[in-house]
N, C-alpha and C positions, 0 to 999 in steps of 0.2 A: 504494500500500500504506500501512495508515494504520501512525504512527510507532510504537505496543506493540506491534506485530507481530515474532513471535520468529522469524527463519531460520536453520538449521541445515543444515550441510551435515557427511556420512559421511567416513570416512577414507580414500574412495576420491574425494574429492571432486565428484562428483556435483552437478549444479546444486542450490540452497540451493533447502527445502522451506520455507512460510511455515505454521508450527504452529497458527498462531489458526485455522487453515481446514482443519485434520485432526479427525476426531473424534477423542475421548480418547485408545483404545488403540492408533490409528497412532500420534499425539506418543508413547507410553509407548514403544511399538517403537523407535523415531526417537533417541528421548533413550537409549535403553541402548547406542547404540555408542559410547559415548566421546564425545557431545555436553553440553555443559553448559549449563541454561539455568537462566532464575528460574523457573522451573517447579516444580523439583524440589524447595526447599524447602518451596512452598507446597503439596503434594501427597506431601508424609510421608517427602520425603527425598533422597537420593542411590538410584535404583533399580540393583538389583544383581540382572544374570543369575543365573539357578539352575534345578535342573532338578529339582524334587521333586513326586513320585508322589503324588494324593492323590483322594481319594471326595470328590465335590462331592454332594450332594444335598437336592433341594428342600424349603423349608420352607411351601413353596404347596399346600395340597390340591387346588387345582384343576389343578394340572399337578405331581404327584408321577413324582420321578425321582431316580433314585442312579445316577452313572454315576464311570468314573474319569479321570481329566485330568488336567494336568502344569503346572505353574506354572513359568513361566520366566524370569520376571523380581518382582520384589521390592520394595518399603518398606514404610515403617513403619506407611503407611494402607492399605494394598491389594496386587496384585500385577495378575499379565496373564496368563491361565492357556491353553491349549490345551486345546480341548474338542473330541470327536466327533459334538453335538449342538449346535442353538443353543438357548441360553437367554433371553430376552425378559427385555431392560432392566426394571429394579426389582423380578425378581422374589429372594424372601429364600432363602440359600441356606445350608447348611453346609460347612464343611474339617474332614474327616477324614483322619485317618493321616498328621498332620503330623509331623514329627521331634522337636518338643515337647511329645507324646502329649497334645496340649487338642484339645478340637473351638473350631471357631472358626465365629464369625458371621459372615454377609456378604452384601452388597448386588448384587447384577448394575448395574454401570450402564451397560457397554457391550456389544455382541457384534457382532462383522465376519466377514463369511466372508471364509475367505482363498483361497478360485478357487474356481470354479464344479463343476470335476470335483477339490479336493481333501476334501470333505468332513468342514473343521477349519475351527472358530469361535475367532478370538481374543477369549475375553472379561474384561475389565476386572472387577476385584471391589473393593468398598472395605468393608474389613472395619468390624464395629460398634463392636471394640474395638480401637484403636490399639497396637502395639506388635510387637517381636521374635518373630513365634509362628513363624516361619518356621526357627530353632534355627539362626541365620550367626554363628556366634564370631567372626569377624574384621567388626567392623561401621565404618562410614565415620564419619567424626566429629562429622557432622553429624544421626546418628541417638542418639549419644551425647549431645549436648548437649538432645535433644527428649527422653530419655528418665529 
């Protein structure tokens, strides 16, 4: 294993997962139980569980879609949303019916189906515009000092 390689292991300790060999939004899964890595700075913060309701839809004419989906994990660049559909990496998206009543921009960069017969895509979003649109009053310190 070469030596920048980040392993993390869950509060149930679980053999250690080696992150440089996950795509994006397994690490993002990975990193919200209570794991700490150099990651998280560099990817907009401390990621913070949440569960808010929100209208994702496409800003792609050639695949036009509004659907609704659940963001459940958080920072300051993106989030890691629950989806019904898969969304195909890069394409341009919007957040609607955020708790900070803004629509917000955003990238698809990742999408994983999470089982075969569960018919829910973990997808990764990295917003356009950096910042607290997600409305978490009590924020980590580290999203304070970036903001």
């Amino acid at each position: 294993m070469p030596p920048s390689s980040t392993l993390v292991t869950n509060s149930e300790q679980e053999p250690a997962v080696d992150l440089d060999l996950l795509p994006v939004c397994e690490s993002v899964a990975l990193a919200s139980q209570g794991s700490k890595t150099g990651m998280q700075v560099a990817r907009g913060g401390t990621r913070i569980p949440c569960d808010i309701p929100v209208t994702l839809t496409s800003l792609d004419a050639d695949d036009a879609f509004s659907h609704s989906c659940q963001i459940i994990l958080a920072n300051l660049n993106g989030c890691a949303a629950r989806s019904t559909r898969p969304v195909a990496a890069g394409t341009n998206v919007r957040l609607d019916g955020l708790p900070t009543s803004t629509q917000v921009a955003a990238r698809v960069v990742n999408c994983i189906s999470l089982g075969e017969y569960e018919k829910l895509w973990l997808l990764g979003l990295a917003l356009r515009t950096s910042g607290n649109v997600w409305g978490i009053a009590t924020v980590p310190q580290d999203w304070e000092q970036t903001a």
